[in-house]
Backbone bond lengths (Angstrom), bond angles and torsions (degrees), N, CA, C in turn:
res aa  C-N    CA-C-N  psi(-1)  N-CA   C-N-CA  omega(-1)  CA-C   N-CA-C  phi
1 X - - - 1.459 - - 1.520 109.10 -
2 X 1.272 112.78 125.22 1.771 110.25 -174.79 1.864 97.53 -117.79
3 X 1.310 107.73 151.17 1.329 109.36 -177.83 1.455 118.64 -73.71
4 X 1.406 103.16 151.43 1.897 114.61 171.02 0.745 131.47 -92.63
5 X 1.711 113.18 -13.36 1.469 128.23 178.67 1.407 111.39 -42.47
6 X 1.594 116.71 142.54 1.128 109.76 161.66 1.389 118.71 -100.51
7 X 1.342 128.05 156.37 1.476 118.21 -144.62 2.253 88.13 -89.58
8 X 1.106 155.94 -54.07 1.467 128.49 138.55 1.483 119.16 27.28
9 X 1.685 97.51 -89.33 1.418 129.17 176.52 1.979 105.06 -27.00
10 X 1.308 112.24 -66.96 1.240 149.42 -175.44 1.654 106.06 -64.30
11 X 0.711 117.02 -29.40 1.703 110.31 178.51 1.466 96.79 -92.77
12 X 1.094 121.02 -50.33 1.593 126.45 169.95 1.667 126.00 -39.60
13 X 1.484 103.07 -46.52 1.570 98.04 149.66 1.458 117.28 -86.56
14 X 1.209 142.36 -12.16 1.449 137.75 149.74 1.835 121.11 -33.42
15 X 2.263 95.10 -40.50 1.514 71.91 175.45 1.370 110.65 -98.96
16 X 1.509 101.50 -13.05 1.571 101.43 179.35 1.647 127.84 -40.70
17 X 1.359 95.81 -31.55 1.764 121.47 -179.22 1.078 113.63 -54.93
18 X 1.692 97.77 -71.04 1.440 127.46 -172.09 1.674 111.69 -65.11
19 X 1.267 116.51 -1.97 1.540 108.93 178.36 1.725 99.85 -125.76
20 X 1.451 122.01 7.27 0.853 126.82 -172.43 1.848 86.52 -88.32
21 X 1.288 129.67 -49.16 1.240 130.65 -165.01 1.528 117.69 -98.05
22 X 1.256 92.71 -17.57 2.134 102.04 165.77 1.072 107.70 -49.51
23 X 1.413 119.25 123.72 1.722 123.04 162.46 1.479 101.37 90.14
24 X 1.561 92.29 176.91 1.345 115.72 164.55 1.651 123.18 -46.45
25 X 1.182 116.87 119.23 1.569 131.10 168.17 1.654 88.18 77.40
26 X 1.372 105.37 -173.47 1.847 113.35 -134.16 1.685 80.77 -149.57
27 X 1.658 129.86 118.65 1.073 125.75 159.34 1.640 104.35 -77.46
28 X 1.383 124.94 87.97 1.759 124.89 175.15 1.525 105.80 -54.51
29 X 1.724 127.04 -51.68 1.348 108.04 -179.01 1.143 129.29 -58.68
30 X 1.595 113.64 -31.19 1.623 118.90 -168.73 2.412 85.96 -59.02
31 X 1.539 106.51 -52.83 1.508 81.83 -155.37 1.692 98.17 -66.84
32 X 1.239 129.71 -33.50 1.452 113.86 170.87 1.299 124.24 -30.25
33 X 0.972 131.26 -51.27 1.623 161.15 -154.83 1.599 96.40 -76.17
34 X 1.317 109.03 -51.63 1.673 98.86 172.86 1.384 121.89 -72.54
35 X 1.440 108.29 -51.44 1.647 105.38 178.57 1.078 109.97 -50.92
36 X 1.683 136.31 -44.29 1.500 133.92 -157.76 1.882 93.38 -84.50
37 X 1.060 130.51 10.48 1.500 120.77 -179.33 1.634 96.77 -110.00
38 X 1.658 127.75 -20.36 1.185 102.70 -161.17 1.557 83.33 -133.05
39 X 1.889 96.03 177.81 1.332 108.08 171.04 1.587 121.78 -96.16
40 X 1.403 121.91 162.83 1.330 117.31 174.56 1.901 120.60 -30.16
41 X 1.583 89.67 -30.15 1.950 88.36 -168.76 1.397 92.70 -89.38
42 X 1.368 131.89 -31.01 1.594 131.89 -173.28 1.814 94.89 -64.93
43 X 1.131 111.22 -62.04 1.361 94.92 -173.39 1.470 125.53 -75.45
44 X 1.627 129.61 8.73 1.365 126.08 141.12 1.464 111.62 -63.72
45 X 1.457 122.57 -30.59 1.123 115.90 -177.98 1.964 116.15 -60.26
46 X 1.275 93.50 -32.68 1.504 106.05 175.97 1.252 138.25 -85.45
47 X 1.424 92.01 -16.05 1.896 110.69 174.43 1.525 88.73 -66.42
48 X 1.729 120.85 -58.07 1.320 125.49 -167.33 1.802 113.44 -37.53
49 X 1.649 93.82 -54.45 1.465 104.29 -172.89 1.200 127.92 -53.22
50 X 1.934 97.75 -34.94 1.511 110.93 -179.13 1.549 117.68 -73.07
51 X 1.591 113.20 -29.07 1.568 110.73 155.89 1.404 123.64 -79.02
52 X 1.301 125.17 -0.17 1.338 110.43 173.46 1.258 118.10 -104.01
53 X 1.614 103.58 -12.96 1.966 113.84 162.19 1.672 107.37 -76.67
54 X 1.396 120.12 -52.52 1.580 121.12 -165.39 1.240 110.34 -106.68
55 X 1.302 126.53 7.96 1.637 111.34 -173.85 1.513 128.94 66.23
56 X 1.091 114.50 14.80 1.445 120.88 -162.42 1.730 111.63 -152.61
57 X 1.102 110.61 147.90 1.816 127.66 -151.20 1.509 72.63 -80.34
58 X 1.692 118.45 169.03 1.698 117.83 -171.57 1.682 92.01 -121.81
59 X 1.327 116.14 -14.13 1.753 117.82 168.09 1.945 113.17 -60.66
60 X 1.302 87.73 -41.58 1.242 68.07 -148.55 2.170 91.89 -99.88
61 X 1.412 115.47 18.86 0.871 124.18 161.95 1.669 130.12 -85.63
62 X 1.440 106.12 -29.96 1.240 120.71 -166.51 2.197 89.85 -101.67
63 X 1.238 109.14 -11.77 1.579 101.85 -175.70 1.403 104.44 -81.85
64 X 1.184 118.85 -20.11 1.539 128.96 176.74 1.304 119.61 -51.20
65 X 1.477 111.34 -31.61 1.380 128.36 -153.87 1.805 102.68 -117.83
66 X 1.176 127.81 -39.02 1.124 151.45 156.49 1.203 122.18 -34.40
67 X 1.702 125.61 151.96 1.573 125.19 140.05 1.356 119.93 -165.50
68 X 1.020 103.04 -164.78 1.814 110.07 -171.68 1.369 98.81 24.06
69 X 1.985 118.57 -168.89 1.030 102.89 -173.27 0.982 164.73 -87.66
70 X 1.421 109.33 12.37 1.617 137.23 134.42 1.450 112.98 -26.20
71 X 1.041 110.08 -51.22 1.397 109.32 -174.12 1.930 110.16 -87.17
72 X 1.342 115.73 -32.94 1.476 104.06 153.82 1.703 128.11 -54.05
73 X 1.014 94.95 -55.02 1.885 91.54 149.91 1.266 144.53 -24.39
74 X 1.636 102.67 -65.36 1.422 111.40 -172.38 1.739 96.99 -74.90
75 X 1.234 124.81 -27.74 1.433 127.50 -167.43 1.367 119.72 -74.11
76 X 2.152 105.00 -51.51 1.287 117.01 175.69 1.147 119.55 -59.48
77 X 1.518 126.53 -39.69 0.967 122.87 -171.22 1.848 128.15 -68.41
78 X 1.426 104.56 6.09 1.269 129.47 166.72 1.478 106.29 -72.58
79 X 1.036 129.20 -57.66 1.403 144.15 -174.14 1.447 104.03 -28.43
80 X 1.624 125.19 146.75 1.178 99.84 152.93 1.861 110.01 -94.42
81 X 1.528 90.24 170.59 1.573 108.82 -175.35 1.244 127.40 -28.37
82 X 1.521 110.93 -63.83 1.356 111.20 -176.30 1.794 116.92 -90.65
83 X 1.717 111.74 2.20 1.298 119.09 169.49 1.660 101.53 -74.76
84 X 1.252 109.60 -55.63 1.449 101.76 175.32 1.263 124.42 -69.88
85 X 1.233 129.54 -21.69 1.740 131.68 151.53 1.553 114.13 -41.70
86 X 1.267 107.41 -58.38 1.548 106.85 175.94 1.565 104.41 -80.48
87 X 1.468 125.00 -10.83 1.503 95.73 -175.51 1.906 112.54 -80.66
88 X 1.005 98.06 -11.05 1.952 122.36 -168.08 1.305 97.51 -81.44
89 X 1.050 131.16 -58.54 1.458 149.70 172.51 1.366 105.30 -35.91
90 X 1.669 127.15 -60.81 1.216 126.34 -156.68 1.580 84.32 -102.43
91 X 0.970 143.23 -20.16 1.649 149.01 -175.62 2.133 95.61 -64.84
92 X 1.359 110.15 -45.95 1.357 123.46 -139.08 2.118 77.99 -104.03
93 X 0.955 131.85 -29.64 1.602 127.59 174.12 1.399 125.10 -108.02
94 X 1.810 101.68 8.26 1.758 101.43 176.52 1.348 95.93 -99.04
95 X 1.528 89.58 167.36 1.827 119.14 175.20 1.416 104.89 56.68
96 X 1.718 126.45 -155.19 1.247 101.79 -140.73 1.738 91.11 -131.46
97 X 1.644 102.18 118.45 1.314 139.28 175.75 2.001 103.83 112.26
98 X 1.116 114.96 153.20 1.676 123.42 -169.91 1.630 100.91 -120.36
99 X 1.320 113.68 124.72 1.210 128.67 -162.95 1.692 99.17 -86.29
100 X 1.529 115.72 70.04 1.430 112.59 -171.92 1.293 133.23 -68.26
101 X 1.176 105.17 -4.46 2.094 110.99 165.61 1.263 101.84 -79.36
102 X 1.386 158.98 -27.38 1.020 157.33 148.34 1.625 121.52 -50.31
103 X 1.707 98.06 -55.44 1.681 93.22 169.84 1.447 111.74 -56.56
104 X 1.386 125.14 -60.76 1.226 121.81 167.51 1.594 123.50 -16.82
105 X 1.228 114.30 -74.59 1.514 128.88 166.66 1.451 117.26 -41.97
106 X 1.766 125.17 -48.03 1.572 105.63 167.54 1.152 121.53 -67.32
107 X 1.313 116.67 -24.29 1.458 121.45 -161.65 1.602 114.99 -87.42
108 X 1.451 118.84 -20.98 1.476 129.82 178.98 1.365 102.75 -102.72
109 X 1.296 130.49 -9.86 1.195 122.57 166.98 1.456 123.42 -72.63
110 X 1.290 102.30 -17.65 1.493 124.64 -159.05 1.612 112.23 -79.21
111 X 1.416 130.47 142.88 1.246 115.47 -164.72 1.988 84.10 -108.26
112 X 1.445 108.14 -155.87 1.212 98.22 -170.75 2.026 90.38 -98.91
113 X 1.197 131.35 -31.79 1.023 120.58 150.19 1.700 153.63 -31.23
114 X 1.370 101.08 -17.17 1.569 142.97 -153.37 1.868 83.85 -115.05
115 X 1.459 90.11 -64.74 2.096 82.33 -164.12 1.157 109.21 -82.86
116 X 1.733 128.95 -4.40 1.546 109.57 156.04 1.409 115.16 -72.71
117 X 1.435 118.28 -28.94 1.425 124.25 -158.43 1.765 96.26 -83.92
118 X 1.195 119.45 -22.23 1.590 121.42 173.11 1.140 111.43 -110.68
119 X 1.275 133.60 3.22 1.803 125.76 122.93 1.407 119.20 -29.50
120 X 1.588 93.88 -68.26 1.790 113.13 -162.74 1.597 107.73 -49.98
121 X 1.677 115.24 -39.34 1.135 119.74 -134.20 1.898 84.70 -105.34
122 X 0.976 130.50 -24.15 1.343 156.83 140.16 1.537 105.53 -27.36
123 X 0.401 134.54 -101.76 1.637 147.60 -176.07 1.305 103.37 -48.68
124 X 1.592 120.70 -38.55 1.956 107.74 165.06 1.238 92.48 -57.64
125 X 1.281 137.92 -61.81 1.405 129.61 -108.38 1.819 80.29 -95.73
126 X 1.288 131.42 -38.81 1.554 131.57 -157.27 1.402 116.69 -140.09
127 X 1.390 111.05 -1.92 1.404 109.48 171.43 1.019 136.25 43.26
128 X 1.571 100.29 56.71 1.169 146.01 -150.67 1.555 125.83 -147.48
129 X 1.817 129.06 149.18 1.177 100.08 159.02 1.528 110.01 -113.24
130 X 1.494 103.42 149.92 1.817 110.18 -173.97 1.399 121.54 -49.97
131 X 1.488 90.75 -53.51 1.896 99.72 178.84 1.489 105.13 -57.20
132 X 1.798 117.87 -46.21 1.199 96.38 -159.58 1.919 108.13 -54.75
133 X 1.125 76.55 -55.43 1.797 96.26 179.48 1.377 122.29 -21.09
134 X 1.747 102.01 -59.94 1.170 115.66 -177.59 1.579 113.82 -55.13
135 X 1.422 116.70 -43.25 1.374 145.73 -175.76 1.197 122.26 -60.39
136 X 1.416 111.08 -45.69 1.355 115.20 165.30 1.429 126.31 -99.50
137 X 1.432 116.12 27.73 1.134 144.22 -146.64 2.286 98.82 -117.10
138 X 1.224 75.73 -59.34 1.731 94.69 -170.25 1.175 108.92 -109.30
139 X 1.906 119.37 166.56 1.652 131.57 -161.53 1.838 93.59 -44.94
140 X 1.205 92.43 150.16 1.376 110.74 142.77 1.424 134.74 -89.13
141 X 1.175 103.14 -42.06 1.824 116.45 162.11 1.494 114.43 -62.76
142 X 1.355 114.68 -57.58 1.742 100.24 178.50 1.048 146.20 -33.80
143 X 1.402 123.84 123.61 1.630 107.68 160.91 1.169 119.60 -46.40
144 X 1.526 152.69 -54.55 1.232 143.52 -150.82 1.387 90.31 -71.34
145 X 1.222 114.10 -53.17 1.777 93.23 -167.17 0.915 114.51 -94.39
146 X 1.799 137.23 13.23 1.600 108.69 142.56 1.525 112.53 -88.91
147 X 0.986 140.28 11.30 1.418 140.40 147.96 2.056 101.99 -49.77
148 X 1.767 94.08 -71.31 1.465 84.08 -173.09 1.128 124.94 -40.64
149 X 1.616 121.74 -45.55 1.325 133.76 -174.88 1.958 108.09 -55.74
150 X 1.678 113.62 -27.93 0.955 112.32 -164.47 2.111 110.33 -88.16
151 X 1.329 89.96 -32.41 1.616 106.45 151.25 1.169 153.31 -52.50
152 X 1.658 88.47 -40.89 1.698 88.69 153.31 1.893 105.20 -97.76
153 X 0.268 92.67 4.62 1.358 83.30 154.05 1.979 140.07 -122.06
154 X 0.783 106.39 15.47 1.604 146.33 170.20 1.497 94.68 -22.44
155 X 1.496 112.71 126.50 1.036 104.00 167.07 1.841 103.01 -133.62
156 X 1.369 131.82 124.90 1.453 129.21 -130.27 1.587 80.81 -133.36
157 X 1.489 97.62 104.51 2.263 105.19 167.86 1.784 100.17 -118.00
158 X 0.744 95.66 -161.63 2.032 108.72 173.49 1.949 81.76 -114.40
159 X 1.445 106.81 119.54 1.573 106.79 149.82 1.417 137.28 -69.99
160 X 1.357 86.77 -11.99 1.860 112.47 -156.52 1.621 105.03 14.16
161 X 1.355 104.56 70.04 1.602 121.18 156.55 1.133 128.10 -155.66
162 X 1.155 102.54 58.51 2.074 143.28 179.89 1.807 95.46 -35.38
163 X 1.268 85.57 -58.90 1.825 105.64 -171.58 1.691 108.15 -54.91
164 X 1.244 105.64 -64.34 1.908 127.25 -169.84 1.668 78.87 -62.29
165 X 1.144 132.29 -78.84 1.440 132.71 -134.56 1.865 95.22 -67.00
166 X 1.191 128.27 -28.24 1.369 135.31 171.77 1.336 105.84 -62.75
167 X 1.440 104.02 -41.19 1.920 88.24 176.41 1.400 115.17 -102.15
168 X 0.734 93.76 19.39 2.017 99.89 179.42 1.793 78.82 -102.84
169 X 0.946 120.45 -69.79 2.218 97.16 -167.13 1.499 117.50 -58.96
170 X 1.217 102.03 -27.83 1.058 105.51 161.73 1.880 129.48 -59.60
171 X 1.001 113.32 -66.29 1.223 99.95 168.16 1.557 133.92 -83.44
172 X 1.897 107.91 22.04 1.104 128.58 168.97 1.267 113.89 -73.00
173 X 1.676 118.91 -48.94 1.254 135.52 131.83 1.376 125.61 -10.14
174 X 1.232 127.14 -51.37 1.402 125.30 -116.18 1.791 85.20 -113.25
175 X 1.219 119.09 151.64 1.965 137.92 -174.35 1.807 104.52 51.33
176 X 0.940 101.31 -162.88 1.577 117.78 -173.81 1.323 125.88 -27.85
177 X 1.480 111.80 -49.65 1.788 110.87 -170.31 1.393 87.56 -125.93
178 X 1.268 100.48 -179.99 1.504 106.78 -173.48 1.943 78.96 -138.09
179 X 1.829 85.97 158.50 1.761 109.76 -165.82 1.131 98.97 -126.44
180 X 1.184 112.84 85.31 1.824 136.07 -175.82 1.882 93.57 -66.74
181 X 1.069 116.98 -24.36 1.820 97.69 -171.26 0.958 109.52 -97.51
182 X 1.517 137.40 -14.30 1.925 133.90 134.31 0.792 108.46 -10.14
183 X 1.884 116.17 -71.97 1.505 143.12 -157.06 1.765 100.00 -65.30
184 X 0.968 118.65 -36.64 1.495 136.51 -164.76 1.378 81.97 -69.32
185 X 1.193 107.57 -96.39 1.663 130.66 -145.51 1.433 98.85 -45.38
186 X 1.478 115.31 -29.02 1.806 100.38 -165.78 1.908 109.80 -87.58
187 X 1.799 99.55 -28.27 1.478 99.16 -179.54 1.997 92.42 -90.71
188 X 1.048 140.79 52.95 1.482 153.98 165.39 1.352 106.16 -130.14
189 X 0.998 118.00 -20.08 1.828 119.97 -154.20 1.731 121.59 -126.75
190 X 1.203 90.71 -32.75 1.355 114.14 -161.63 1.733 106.88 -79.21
191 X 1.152 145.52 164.55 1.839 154.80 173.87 1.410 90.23 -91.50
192 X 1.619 110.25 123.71 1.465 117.27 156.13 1.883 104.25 -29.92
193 X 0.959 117.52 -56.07 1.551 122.79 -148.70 1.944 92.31 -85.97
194 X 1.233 136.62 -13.30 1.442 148.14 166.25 1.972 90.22 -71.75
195 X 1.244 91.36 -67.16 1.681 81.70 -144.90 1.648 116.02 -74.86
196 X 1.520 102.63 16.20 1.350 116.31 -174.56 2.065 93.36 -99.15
197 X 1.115 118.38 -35.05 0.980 120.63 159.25 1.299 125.81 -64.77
198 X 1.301 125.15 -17.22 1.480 127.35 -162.96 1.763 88.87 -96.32
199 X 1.606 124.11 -48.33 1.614 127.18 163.29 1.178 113.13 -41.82
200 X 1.090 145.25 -16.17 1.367 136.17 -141.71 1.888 87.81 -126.34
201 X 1.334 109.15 -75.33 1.444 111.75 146.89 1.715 131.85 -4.83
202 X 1.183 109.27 -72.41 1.432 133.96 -169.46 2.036 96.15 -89.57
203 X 1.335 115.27 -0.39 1.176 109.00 164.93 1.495 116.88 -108.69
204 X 1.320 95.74 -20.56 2.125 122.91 175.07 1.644 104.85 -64.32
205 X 1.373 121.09 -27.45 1.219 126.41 -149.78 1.205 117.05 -129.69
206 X 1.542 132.09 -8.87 1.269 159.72 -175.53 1.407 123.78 -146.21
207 X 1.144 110.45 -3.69 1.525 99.04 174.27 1.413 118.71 69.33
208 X 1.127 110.50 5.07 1.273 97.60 -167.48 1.548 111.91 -118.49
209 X 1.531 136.78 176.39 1.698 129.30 178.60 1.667 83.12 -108.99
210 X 1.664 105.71 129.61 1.515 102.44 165.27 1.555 134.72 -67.96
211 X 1.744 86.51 -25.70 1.837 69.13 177.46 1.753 118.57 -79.39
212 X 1.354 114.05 -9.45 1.144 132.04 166.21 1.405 121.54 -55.57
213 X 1.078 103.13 -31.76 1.950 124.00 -179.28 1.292 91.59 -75.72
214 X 1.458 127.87 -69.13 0.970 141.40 -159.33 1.798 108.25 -40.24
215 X 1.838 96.15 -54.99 1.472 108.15 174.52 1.682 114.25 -62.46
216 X 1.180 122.07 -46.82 1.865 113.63 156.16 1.363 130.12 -22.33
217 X 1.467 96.31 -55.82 1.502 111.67 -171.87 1.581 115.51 -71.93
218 X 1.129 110.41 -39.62 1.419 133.01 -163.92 1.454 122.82 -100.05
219 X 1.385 121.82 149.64 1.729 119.67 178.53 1.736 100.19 -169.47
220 X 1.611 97.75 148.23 1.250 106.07 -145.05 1.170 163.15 106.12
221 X 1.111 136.72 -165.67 1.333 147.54 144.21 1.809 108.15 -39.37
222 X 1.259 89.13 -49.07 1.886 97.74 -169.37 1.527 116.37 -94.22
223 X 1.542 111.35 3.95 0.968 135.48 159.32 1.938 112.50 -66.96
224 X 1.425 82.96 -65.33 1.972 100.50 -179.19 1.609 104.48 -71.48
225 X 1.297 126.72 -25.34 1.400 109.72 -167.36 2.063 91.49 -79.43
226 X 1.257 97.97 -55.84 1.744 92.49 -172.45 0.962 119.39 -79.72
227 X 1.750 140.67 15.24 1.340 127.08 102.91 1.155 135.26 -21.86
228 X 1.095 110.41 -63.60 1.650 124.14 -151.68 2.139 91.04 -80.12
229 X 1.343 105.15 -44.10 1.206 105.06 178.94 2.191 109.43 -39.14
230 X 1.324 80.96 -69.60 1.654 99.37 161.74 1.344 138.53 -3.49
231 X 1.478 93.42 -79.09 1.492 132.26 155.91 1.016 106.12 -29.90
232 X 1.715 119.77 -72.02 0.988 111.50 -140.29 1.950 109.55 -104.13
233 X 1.185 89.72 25.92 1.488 108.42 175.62 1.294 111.11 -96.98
234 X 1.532 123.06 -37.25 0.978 145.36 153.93 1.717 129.37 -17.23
235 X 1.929 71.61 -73.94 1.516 96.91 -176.03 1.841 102.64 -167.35
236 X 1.178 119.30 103.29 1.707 110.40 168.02 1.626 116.33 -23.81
237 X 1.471 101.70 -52.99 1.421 84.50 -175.10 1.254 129.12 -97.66
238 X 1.157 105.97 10.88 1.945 106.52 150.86 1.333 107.85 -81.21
239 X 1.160 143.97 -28.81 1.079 109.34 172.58 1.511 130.09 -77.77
240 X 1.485 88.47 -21.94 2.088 102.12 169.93 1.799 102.96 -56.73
241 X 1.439 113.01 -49.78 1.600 100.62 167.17 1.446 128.59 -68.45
242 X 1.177 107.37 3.70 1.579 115.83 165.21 1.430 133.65 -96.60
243 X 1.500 93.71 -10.11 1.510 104.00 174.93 1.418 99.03 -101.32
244 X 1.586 131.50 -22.38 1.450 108.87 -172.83 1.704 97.15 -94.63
245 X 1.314 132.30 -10.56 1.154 116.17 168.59 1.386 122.24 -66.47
246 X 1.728 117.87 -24.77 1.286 108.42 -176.18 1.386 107.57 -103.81
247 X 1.371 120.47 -2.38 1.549 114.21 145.07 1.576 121.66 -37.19
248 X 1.448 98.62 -55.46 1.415 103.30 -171.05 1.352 133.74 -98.81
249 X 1.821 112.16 13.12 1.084 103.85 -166.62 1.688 102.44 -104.10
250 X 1.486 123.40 -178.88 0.760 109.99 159.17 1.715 105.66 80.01
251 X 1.683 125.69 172.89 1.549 119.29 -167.86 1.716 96.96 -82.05
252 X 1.451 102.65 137.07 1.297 108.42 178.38 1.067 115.39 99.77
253 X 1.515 124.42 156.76 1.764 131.51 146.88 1.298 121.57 -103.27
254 X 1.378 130.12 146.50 1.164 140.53 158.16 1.228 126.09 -88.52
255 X 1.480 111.00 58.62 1.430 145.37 -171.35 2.247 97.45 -34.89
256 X 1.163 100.84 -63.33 1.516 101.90 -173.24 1.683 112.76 -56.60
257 X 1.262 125.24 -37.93 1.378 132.01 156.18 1.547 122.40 -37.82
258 X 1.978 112.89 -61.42 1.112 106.08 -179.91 1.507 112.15 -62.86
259 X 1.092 107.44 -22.80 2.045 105.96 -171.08 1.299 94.98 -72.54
260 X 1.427 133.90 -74.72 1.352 124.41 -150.84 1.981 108.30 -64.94
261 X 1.486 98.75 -37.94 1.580 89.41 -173.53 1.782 114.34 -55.25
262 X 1.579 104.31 -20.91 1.174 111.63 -167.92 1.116 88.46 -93.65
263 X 1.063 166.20 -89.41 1.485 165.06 -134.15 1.786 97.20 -48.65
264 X 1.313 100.29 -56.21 1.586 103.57 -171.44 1.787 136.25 -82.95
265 X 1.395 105.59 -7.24 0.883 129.94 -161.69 2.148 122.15 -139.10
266 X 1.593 100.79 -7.26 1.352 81.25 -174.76 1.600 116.56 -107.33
267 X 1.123 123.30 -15.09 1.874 121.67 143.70 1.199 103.50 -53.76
268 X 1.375 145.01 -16.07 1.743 125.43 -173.40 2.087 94.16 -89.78
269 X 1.535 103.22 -49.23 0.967 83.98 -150.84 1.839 96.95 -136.58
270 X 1.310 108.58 47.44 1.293 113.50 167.23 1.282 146.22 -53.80
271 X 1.689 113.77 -36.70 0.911 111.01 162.22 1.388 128.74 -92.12
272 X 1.402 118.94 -12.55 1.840 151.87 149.65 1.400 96.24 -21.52
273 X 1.082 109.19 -84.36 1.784 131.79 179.49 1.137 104.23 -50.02
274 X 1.637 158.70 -79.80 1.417 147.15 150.68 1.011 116.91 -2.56
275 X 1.572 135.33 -47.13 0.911 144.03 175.22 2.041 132.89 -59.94
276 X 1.456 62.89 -57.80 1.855 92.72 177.01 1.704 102.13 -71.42
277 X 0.991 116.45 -48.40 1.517 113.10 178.79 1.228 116.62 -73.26
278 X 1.129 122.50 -64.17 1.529 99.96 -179.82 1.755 124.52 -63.57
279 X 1.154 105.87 -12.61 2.111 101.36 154.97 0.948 114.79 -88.07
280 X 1.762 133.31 2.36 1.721 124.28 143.84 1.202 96.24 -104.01
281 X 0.874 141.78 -76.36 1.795 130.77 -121.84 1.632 103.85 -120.15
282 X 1.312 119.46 6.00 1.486 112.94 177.58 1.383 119.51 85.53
283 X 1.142 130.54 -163.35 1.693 125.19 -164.21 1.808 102.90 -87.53
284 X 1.561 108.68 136.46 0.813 134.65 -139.76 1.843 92.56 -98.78
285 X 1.458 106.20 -46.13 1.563 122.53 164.20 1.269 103.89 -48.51
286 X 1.212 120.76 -59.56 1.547 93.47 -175.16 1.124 156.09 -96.65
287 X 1.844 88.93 7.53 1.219 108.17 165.97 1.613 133.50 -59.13
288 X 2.324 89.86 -38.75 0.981 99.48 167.26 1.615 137.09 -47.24
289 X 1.586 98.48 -51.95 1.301 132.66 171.98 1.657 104.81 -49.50
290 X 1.011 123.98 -30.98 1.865 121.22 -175.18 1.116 88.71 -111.88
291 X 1.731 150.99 36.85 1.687 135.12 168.42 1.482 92.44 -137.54
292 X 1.600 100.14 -25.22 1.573 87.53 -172.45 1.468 122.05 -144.22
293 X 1.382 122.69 -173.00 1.373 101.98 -170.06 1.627 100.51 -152.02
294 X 1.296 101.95 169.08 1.774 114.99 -179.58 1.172 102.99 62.17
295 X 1.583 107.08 -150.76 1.521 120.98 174.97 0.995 118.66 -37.00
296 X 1.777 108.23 -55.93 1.713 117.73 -167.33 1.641 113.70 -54.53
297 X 1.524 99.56 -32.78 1.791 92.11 174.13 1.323 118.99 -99.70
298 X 1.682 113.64 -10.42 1.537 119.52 154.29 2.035 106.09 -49.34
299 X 0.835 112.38 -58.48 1.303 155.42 -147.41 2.260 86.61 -69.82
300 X 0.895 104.63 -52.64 1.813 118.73 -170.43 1.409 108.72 -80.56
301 X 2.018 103.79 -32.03 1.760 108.03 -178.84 1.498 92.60 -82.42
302 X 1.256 121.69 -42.45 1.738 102.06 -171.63 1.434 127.74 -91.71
303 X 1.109 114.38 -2.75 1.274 121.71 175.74 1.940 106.92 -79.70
304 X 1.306 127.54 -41.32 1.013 164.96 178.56 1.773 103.78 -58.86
305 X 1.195 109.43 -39.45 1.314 129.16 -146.66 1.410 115.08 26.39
306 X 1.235 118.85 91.16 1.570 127.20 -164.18 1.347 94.66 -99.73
307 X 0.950 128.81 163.70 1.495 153.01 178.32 1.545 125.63 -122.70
């Protein structure tokens, strides 16, 4: 996605910014008001503008004024895309223990376009490779993370065996243990547009809803990762509304979840997610509105454009 901004356009929120944080007290809507008008590439276009009007980087101008996660917001969302893809990534597997509901979440969100482009950007940024990292990072025994391992590495043909591959999860499912690398290999292998047929199929023929099976079979971590895998085979942005619902459900928020999914994901798929959420999980506004507060949840309803 390359920006439309016109560079005019772009200096204009350059000063809008910059006078939003001049002086005493902090106009927060004026910077809301810009991020929620543009996309991740429009507002690199404007970071640019804002250093070529004031001399000065617009991150670390607007952090001055900022905080908590309101203020990760207004900042990240400067970033470009796949810098902050890889910066979360190596953020979410440094120092000591790896925050794996999060790895989970960048990494299944990710299309196969997404994890070459946060390879590349990976290796500028740390000189490094992601997978390895990621890989030697998390269980070796787990299901959830040999799924991840099996994701990034994805290799996506037509099986054309809609029929076979319906009864292979099926009886992956089926007596005593369940055979999570069936489940693996077919959402690793399979064409978004195949395995949406193979659900539809395997619901024609069993009675049953697969991602529902999926939840039978499964608990956990490896529960949420091959969901979300699911999901997002489906549709990317159901599963992006599946990660901010389980941010928020339940005691607590998963404050670092709602920021990055939103930073990375809500110009792609804003109205996707509106969509997708309220035919699972109900209104999306007010969830925000009951997880969060002030700006930051001013800040989540309009960016979002929730209704």
């Amino acid at each position: 996605m390359s920006s439309r901004l016109a560079p005019a356009q772009a200096v204009q929120y350059a000063h809008q910014i910059y006078y939003a944080v001049k002086g005493l007290g902090t106009d927060e809507q004026a910077l809301i008001d810009v991020i929620s008008r543009n996309t991740l590439e429009d507002l690199q276009v404007v970071s640019r503008a804002f250093c070529a009007c004031y001399g000065r980087e617009i991150i670390p101008w607007i952090k001055g004024d900022v905080s908590g996660n309101f203020g990760k917001l207004m900042t990240q969302f400067y970033l470009a895309r796949y810098t902050a893809w890889a910066t979360y990534i190596h953020e979410a597997i440094a120092g000591l223990g790896t925050d794996n509901k999060v790895l989970i979440e960048l990494v299944l969100t990710a299309d196969e376009n997404d994890l070459a482009a946060i390879k590349a950007e990976y290796f500028r940024l740390y000189k490094e490779q992601v997978f390895e990292e990621i890989s030697d990072d998390i269980s070796k025994r787990a299901d959830w993370a040999r799924l991840l391992r099996a994701w990034m590495s994805s290799l996506r043909f037509p099986r054309n065996q809609i029929e076979q591959d319906a009864d292979r999860l099926f009886q992956a499912g089926k007596g005593a243990g369940t055979d999570e690398r069936m489940f693996m290999e077919i959402l690793c292998t399979t064409t978004p547009q195949e395995y949406l047929q193979i659900m539809i199929r395997f619901q024609q023929k069993y009675g049953k809803d697969l991602r529902k099976f999926y939840q039978s079979e499964l608990s956990g971590k490896t529960e949420y990762a091959y969901l979300l895998a699911h999901d997002h085979l489906i549709h990317p942005a159901k599963a992006v509304a599946f990660t901010l619902y389980n941010a928020m459900k339940g005691l607590g928020t998963r404050d670092r979840t709602l920021v990055k999914q939103t930073v990375l994901f809500r110009d792609r798929y804003m109205k996707e997610v509106n969509t997708f959420y309220c035919q699972q999980f109900g209104s999306l506004k007010a969830d925000f509105l009951g997880d969060t507060s002030c700006w930051y949840a001013k800040t989540l309803v309009q960016v979002w454009n929730c209704q």
